[in-house]
mmCIF file of the C-alpha atoms, coordinates in Angstrom:
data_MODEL
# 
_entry.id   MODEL 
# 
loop_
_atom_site.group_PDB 
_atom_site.id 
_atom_site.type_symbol 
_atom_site.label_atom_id 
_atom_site.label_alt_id 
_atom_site.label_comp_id 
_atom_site.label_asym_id 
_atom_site.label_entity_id 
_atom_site.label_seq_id 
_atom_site.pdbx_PDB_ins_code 
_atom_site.Cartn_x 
_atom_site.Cartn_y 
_atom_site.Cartn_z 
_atom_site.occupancy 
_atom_site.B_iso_or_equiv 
_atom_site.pdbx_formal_charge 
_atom_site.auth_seq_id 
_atom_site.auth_comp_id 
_atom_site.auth_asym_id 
_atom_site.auth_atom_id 
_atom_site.pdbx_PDB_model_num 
ATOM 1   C CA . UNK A 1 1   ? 34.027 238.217 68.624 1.00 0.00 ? 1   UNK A CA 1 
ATOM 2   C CA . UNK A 1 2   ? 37.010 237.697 71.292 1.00 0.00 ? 2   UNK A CA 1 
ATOM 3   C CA . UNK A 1 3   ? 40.074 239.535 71.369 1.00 0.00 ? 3   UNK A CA 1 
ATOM 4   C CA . UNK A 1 4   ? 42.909 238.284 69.905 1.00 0.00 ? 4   UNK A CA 1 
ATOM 5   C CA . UNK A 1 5   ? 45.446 236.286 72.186 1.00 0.00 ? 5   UNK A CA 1 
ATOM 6   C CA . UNK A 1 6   ? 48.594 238.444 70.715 1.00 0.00 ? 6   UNK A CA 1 
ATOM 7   C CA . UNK A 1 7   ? 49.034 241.382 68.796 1.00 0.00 ? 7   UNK A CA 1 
ATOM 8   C CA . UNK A 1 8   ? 47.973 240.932 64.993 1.00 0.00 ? 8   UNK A CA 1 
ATOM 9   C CA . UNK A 1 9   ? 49.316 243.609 62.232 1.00 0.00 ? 9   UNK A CA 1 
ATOM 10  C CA . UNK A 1 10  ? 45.544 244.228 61.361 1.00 0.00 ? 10  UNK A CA 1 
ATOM 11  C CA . UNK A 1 11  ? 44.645 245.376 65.132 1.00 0.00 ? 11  UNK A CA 1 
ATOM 12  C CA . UNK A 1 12  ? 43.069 248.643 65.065 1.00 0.00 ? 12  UNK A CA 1 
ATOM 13  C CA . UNK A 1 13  ? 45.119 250.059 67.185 1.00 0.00 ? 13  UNK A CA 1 
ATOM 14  C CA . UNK A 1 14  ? 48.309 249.145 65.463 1.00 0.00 ? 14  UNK A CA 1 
ATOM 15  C CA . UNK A 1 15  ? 49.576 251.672 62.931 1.00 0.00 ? 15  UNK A CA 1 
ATOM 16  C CA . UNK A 1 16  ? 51.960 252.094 60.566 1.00 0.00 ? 16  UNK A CA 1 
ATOM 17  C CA . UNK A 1 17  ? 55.146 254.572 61.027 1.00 0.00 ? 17  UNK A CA 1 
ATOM 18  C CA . UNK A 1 18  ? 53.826 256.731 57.382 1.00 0.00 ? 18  UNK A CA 1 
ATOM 19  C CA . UNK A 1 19  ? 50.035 256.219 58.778 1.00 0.00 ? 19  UNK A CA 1 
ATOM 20  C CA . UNK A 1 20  ? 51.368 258.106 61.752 1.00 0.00 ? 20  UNK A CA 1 
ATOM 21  C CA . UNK A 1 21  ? 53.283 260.597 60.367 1.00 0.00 ? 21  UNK A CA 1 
ATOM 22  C CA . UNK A 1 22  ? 50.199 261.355 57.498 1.00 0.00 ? 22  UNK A CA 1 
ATOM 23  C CA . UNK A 1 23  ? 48.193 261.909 60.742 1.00 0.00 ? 23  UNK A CA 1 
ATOM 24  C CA . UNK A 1 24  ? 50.209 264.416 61.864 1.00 0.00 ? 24  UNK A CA 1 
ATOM 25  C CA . UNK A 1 25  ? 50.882 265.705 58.756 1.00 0.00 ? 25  UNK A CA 1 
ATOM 26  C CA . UNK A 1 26  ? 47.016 266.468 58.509 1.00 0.00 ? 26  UNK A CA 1 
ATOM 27  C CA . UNK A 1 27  ? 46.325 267.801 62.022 1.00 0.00 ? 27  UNK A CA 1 
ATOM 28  C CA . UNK A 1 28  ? 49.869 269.704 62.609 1.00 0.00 ? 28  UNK A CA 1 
ATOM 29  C CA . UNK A 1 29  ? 48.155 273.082 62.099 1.00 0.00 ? 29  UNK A CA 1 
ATOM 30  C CA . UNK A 1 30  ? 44.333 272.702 63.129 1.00 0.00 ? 30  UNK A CA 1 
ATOM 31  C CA . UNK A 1 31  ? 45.553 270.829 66.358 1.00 0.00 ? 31  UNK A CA 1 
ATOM 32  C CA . UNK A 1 32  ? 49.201 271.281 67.267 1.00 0.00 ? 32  UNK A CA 1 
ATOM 33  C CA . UNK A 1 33  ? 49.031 269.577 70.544 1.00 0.00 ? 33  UNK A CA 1 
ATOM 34  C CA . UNK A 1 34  ? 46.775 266.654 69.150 1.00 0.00 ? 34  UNK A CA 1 
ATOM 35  C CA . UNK A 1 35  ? 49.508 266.130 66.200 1.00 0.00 ? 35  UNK A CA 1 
ATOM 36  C CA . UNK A 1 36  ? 52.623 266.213 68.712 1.00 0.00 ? 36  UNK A CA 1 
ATOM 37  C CA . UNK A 1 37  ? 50.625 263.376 70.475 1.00 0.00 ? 37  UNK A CA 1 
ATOM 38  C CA . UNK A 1 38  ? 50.285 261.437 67.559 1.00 0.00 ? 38  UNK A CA 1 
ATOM 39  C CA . UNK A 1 39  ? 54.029 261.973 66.287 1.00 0.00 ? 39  UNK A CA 1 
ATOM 40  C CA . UNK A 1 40  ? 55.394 261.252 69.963 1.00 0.00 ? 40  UNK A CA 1 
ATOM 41  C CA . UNK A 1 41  ? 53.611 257.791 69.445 1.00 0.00 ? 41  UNK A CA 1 
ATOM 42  C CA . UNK A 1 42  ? 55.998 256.923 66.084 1.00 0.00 ? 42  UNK A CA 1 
ATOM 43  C CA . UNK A 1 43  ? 59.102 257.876 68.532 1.00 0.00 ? 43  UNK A CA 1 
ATOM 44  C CA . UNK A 1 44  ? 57.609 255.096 71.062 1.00 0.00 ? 44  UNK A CA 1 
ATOM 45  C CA . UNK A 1 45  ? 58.198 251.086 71.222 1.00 0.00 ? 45  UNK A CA 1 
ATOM 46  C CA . UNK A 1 46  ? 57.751 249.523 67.888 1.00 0.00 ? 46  UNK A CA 1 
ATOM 47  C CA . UNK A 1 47  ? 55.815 246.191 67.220 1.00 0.00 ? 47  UNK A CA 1 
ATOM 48  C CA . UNK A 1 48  ? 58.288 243.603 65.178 1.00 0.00 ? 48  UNK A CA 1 
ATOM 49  C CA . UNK A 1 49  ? 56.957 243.258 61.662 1.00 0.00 ? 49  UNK A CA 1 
ATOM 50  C CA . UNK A 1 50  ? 58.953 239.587 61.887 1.00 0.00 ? 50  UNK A CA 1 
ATOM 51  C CA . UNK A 1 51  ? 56.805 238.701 65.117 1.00 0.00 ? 51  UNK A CA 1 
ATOM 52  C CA . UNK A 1 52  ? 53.668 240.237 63.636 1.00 0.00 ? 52  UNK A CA 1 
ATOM 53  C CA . UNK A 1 53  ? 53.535 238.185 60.747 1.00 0.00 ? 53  UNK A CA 1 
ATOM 54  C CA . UNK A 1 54  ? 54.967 234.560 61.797 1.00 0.00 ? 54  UNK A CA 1 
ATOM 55  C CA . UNK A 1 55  ? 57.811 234.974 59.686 1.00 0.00 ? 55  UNK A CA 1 
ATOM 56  C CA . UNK A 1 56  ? 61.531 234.632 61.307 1.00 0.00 ? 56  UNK A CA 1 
ATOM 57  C CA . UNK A 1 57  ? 63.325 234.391 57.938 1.00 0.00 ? 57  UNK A CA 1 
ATOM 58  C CA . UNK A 1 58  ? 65.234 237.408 58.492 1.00 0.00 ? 58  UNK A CA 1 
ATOM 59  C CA . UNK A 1 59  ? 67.203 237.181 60.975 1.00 0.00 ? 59  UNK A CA 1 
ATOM 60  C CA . UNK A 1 60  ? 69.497 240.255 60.676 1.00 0.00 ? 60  UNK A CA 1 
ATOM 61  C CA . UNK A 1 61  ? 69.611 242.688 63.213 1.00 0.00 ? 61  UNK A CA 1 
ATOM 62  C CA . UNK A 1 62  ? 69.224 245.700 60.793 1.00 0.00 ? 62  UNK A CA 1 
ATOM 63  C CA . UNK A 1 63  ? 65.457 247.341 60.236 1.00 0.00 ? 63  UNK A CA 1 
ATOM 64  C CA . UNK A 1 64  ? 63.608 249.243 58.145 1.00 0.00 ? 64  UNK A CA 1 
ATOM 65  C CA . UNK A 1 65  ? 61.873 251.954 59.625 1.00 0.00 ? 65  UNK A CA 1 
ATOM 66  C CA . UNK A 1 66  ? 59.503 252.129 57.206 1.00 0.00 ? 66  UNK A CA 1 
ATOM 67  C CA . UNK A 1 67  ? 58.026 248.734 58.438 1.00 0.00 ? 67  UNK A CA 1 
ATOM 68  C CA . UNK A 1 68  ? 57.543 249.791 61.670 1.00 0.00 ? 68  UNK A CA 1 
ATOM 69  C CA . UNK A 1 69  ? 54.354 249.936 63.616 1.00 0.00 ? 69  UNK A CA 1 
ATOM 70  C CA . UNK A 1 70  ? 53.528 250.924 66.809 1.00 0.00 ? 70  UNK A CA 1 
ATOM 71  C CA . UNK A 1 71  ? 50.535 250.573 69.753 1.00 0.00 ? 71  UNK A CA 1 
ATOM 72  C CA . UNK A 1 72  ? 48.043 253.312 69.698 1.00 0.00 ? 72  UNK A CA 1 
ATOM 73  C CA . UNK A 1 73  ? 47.150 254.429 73.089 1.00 0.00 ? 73  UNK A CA 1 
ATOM 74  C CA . UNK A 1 74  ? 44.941 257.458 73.413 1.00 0.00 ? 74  UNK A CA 1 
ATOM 75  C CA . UNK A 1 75  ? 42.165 258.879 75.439 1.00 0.00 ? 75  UNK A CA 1 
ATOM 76  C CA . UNK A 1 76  ? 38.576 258.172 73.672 1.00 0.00 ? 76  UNK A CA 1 
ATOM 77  C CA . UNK A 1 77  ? 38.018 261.879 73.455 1.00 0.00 ? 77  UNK A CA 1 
ATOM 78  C CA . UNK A 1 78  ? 41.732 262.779 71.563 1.00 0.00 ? 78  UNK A CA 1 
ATOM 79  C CA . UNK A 1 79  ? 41.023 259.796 68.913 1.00 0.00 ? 79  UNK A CA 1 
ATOM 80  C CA . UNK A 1 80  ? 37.311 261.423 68.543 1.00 0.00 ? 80  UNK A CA 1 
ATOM 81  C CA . UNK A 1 81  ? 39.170 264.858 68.001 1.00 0.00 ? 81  UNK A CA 1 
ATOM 82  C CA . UNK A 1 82  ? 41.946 263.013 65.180 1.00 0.00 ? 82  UNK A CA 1 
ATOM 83  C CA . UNK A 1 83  ? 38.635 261.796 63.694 1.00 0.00 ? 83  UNK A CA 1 
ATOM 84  C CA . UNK A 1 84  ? 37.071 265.199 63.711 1.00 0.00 ? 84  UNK A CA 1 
ATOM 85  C CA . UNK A 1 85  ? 40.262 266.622 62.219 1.00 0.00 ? 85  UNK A CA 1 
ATOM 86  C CA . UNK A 1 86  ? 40.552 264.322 59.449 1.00 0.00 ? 86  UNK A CA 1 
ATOM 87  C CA . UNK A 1 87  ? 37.035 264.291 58.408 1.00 0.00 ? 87  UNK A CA 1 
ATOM 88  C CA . UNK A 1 88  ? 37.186 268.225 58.097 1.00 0.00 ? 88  UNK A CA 1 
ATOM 89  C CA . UNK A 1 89  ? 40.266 268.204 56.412 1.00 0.00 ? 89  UNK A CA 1 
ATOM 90  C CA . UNK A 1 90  ? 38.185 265.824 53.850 1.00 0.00 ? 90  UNK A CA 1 
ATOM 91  C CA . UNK A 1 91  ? 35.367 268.565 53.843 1.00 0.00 ? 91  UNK A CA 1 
ATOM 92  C CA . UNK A 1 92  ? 38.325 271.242 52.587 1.00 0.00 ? 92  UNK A CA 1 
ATOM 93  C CA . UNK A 1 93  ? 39.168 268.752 50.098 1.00 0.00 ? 93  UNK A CA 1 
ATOM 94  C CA . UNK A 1 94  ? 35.477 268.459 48.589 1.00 0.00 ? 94  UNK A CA 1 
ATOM 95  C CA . UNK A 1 95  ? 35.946 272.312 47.971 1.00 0.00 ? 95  UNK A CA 1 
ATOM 96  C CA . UNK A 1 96  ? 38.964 271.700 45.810 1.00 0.00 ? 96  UNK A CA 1 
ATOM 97  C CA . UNK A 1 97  ? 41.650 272.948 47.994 1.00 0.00 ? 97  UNK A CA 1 
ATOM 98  C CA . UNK A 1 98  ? 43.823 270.048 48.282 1.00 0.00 ? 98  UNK A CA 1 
ATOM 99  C CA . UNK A 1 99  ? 45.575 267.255 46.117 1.00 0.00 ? 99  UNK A CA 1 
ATOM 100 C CA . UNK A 1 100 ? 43.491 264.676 44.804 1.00 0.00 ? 100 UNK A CA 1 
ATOM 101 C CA . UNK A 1 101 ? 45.984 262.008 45.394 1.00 0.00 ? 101 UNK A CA 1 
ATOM 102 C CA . UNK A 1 102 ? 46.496 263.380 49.172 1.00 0.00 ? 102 UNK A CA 1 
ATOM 103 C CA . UNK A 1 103 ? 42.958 263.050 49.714 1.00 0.00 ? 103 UNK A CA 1 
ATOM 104 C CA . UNK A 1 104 ? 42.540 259.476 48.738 1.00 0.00 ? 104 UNK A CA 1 
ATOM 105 C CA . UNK A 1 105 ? 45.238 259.224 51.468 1.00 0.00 ? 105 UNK A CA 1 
ATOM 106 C CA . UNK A 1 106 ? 43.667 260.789 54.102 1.00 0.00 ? 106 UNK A CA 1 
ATOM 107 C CA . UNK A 1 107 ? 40.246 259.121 53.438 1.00 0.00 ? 107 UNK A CA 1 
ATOM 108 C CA . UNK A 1 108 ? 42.226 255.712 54.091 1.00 0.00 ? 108 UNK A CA 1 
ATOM 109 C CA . UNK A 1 109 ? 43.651 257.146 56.967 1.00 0.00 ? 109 UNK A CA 1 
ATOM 110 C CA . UNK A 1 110 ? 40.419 258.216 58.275 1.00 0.00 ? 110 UNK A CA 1 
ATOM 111 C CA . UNK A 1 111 ? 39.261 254.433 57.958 1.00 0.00 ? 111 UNK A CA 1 
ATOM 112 C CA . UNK A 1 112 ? 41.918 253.297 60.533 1.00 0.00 ? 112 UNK A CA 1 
ATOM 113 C CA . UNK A 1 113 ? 40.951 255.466 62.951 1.00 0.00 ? 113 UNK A CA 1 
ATOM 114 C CA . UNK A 1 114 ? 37.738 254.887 62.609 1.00 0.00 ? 114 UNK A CA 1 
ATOM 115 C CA . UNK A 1 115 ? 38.692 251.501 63.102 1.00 0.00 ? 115 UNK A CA 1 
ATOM 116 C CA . UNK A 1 116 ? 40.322 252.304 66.355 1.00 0.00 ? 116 UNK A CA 1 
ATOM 117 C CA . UNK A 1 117 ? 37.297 254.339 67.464 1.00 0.00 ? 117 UNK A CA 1 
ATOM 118 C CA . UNK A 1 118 ? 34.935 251.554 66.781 1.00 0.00 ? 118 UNK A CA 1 
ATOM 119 C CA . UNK A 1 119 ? 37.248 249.111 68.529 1.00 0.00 ? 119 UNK A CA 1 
ATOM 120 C CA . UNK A 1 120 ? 37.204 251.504 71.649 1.00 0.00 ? 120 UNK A CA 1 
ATOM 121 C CA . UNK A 1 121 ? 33.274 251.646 72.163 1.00 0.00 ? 121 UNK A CA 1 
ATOM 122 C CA . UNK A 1 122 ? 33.186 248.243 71.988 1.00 0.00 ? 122 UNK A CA 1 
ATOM 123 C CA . UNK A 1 123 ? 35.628 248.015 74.994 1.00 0.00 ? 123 UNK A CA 1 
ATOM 124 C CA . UNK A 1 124 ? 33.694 250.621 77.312 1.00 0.00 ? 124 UNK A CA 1 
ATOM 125 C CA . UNK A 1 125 ? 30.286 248.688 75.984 1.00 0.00 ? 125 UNK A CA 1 
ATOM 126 C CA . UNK A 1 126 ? 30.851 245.290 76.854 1.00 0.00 ? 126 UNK A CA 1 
ATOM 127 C CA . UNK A 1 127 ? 27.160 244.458 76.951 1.00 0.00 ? 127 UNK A CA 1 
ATOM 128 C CA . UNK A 1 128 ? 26.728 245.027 73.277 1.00 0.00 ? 128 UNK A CA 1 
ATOM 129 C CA . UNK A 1 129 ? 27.882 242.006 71.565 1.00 0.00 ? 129 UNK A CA 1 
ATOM 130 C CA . UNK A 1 130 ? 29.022 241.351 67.538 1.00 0.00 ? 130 UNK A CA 1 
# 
């Protein structure tokens, strides 16, 4: 599999302003330092949605926030710790301390960075191939 030439919306390390924001959300009081991280990221460069997707029908200047995505760009370790984080906070759920609804979230969430992880052994391991 090669990389892709330019940034796609599906990258795994592209995520959504609310994915963001769930993240810290999740980790703000298990990992305060890990959670500012991960909300300092949202207050970073956004990717165009317009450029992301091909589409240049709308050309007015004004955007909506809630479209915005942004670059991921953490150390190995700190995306193993957000990992770690959510998948406890899942654990907690399973004991019937949390919303249902909330949890579905989170598992989702946990995907992506999974996602992201798996994307960033396959960088350091460039002998293993697809």
């Amino acid at each position: 599999m090669t990389p892709p030439a330019s940034t796609q919306l599906d990258d795994a390390d592209v995520f959504s302003r609310g994915s963001l924001k769930l993240t810290y959300d999740l980790l703000r009081k298990q990992s305060p330092t890990l959670a500012l991280q991960v909300r300092n990221i949202s207050h970073g460069v956004t990717i165009n949605f317009d450029v992301l997707s091909n589409t240049n029908t709308n050309t007015n200047t004004n955007t909506n926030k809630n479209t915005d995505h942004f670059r991921v760009n953490l150390e190995p370790l700190q995306v193993r710790a957000i990992v770690e984080g959510l998948m406890s906070y899942s654990q907690i759920n399973l004991a019937g301390s949390q919303e249902a609804g909330l949890a579905i979230m989170a598992k989702a969430l946990l995907q992506d960075w999974l996602a992201l992880a798996e994307k960033m052994m396959t960088e350091l391991s460039p002998e293993r191939t697809s």
